[in-house]
C-alpha positions in Angstrom: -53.5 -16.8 -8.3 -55.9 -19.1 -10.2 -53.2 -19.6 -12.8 -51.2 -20.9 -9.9 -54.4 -23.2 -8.8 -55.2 -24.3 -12.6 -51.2 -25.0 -13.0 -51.3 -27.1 -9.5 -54.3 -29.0 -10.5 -52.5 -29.4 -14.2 -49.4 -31.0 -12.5 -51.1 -32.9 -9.4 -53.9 -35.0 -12.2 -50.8 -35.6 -14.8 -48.5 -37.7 -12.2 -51.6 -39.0 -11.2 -52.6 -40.4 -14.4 -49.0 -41.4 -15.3 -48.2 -43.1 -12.0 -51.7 -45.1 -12.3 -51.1 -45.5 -15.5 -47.4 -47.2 -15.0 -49.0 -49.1 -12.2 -52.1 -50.7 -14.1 -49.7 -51.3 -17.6 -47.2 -53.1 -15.6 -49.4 -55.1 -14.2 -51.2 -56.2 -17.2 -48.0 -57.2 -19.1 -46.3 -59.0 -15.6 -43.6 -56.5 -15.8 -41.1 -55.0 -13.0 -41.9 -51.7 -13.7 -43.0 -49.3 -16.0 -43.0 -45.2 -17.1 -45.8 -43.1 -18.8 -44.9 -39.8 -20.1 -48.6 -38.0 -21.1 -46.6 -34.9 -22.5 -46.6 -31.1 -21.0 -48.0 -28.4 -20.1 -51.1 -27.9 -20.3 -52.1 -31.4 -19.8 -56.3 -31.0 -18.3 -57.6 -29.4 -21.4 -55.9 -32.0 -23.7 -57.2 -34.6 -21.6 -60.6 -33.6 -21.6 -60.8 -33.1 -25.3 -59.1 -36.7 -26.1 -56.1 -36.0 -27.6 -52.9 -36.0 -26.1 -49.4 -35.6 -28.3 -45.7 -36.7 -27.6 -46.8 -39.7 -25.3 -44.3 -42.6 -24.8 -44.1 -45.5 -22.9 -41.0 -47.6 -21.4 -42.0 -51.2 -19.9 -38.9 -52.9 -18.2 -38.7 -56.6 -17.8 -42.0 -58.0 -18.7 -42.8 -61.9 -19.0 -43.9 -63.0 -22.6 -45.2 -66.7 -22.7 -43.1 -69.2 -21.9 -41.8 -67.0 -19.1 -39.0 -65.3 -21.9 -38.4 -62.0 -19.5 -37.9 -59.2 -22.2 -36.0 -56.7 -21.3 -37.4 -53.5 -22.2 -40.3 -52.3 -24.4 -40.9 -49.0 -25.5 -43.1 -46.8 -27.2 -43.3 -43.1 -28.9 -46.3 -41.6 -30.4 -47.0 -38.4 -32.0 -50.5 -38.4 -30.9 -52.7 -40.2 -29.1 -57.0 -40.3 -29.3 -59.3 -41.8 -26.7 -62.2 -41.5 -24.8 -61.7 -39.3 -21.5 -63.5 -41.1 -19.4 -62.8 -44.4 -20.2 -58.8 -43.8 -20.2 -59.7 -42.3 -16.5 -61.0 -45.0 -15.3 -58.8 -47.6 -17.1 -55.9 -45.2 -15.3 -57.7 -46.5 -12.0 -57.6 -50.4 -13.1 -57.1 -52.2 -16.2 -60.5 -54.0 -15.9 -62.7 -51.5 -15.3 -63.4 -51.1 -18.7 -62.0 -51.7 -22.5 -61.6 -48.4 -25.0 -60.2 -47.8 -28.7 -56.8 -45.8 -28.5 -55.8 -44.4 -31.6 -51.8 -43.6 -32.4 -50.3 -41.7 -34.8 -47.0 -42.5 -35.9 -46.2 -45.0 -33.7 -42.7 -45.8 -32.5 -42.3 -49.5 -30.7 -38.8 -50.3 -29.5 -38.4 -54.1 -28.2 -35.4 -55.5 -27.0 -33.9 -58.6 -25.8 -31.5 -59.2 -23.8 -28.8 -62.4 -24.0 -28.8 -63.7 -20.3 -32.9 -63.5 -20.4 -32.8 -65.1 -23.7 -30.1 -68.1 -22.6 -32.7 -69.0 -19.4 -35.6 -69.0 -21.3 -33.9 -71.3 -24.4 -31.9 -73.7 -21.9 -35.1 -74.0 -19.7 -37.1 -75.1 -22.2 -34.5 -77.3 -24.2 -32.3 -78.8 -21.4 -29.9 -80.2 -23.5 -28.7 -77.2 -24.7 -25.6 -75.6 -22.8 -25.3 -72.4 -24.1 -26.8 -69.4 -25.7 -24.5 -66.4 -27.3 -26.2 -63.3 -28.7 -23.8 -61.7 -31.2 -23.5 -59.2 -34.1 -24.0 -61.5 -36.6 -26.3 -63.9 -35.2 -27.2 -66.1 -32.2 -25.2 -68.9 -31.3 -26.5 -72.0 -29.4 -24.3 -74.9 -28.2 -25.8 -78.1 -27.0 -24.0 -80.3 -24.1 -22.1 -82.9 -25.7 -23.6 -86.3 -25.3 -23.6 -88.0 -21.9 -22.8 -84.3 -20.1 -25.8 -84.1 -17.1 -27.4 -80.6 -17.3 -27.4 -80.5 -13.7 -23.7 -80.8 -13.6 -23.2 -77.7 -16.4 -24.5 -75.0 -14.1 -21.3 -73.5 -16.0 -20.9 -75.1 -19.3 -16.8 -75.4 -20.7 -15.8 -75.8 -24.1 -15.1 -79.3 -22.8 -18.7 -80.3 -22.6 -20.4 -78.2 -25.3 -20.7 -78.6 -29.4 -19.5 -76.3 -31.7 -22.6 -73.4 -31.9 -25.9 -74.0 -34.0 -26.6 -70.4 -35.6 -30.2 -68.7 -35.3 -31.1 -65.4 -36.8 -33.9 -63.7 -35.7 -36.0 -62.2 -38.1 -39.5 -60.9 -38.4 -42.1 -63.3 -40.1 -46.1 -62.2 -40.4 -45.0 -59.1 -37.8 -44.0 -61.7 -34.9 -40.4 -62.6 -34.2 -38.5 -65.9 -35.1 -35.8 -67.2 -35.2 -34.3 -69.3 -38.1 -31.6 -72.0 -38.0 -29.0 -70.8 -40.7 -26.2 -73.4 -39.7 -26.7 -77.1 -38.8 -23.9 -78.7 -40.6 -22.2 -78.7 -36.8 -25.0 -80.4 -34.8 -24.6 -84.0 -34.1 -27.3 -85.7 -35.7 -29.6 -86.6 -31.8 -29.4 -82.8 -30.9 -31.3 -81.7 -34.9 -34.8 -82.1 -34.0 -33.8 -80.3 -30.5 -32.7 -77.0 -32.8 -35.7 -77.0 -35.4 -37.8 -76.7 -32.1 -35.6 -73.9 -30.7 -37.1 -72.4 -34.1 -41.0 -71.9 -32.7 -39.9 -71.1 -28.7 -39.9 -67.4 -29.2 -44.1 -66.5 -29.0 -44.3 -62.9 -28.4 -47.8 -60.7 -29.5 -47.7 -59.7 -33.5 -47.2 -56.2 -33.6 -50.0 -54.4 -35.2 -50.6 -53.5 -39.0 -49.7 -50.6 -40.2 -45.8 -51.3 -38.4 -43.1 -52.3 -40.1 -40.8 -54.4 -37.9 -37.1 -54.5 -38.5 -34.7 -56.9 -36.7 -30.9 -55.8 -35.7 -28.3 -57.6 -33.4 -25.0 -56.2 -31.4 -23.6 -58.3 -28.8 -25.8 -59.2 -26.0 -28.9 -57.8 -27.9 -31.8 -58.5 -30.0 -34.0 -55.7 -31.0 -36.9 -55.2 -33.2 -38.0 -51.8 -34.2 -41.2 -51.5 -35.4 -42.3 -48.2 -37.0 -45.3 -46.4 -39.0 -44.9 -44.3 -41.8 -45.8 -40.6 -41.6 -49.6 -40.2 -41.2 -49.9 -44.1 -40.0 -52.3 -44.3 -37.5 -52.7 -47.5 -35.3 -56.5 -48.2 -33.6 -56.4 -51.1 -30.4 -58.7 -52.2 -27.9 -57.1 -52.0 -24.3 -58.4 -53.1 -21.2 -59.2 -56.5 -19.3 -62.8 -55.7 -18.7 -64.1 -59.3 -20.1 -61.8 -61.0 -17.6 -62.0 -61.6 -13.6 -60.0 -59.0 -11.8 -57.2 -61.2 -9.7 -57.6 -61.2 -6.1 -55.0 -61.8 -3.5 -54.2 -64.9 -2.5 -53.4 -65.9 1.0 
C-alpha cells in the first residue's frame, strides 16, 4: 500500500515538473511547444537530492532574433545538478528566480529547416528570390533586375540569377554562413550577399561544446557535443526581468 502511494506521488510530481517545465521553457525561447523528459523511476528522491540523470529536452519552432523560426532544438544529458528548490519554483515560472544547472555530457541538436530559413533570408533581403538548402551547400538566387518582389510570390527561372552559394559553418561556437561562390552575382546584388553573411544571430553555444555543421536537402544542422567527463555550468532564469502581463 504505501509503495503504491510513494509510486503515485513519484508519477503525479514528475509530469508535473515536466509539463511546467515544457510550459515555462517554451515560453522563454518564443517557441510552439516543447518536451521535458526528467528520467524514471524513482524520480522524488533524485529530485530532492539535486541530481537527476538521462534528462533531455526537445524545443520545436522557437523564434531566434530576427524572427529566423528554428525548427527544432534538442538536448541530452547524462546528468544534471541543481538546486531543488530553486528548479521547483523556476518549474512554476521562469522569473521567479535564476539558478546554476550543471550538465554532464551534454548533447545539443539544432536544426534548420529550408522553408524557415528562405522567409527569414527573403524578408530581410527583398531582392533576393530564392533560398535552396542542399547537400552541398545553400543556394541563394536574387530576382533579376527590374523583377518587383511583390510580383515573385513564386519566383521562375525566368526572373531569378544563377544561385550565390553559402556554407554554413561554425565560427567562435555561433553559426555563419560564408559566401563560397560570387563569380555569378551581377555586380548591384554583391553587397546584398556579403550581408546575407551576418543575418544568421543565434546564442553561442557554451564552452566546453564542440559544434559541428552538416547539410542534406532541406536541412541545416549543428551538433554540438562535450567530450566524456565535460561538464557545462549556466545560469537559467528571468528573475532580473519584468514578468509579461497580458495585454488587452
Amino acid at each position: 500500500m504505501a509503495f503504491g502511494i510513494f509510486f503515485a506521488l513519484d508519477v503525479v510530481t514528475v509530469q508535473y515538473l515536466e509539463s511546467r517545465g515544457a510550459a515555462e521553457l517554451a515560453r522563454a525561447m518564443s517557441a510552439e511547444d516543447a518536451e521535458i523528459d526528467l528520467g524514471g523511476f524513482p524520480f522524488v528522491p533524485r529530485f530532492l537530492g539535486g541530481r537527476l540523470t538521462g534528462v533531455s529536452v526537445q524545443v520545436r519552432g522557437a523564434s531566434a532574433s530576427g524572427g529566423l523560426r528554428v525548427r527544432s532544438v534538442e538536448a541530452r544529458m547524462a546528468g544534471v545538478s541543481f538546486r531543488p528548490g530553486e528548479m521547483f519554483a523556476l518549474a512554476r515560472s521562469s522569473y521567479a528566480t535564476t539558478s546554476e544547472v550543471t550538465a554532464t555530457e551534454p548533447i545539443v541538436i539544432l536544426e534548420l529547416g529550408e522553408g524557415d530559413l528562405n522567409d527569414f533570408i527573403r524578408r530581410a533581403v527583398p531582392a533576393v528570390g530564392d533560398v535552396q538548402v542542399k547537400g552541398s551547400g545553400i543556394e541563394v538566387r536574387f530576382l533579376k533586375d527590374g523583377v518587383d518582389p511583390a510580383d515573385a510570390v513564386r519566383p521562375s527561372d525566368d526572373n531569378l540569377t544563377k544561385p550565390a552559394r553559402f556554407l554554413p559553418t561554425e565560427s567562435d561556437r555561433k553559426l555563419r554562413l560564408i559566401l563560397t561562390s560570387a563569380s555569378q552575382i551581377p555586380s548591384h546584388n554583391r553587397a546584398e550577399a556579403e550581408r546575407i553573411e551576418g543575418l544568421i544571430d543565434l546564442p553561442r553555444f557554451p564552452e566546453g561544446l564542440e559544434p559541428e555543421v552538416s547539410m542534406r536537402d532541406g536541412v541545416i544542422q549543428v551538433e554540438a557535443q562535450g567530450a566524456e567527463g565535460v561538464k557545462v555550468t549556466k545560469r537559467i532564469g528571468n528573475a532580473s526581468e519584468p514578468e509579461p502581463t497580458a495585454q488587452p
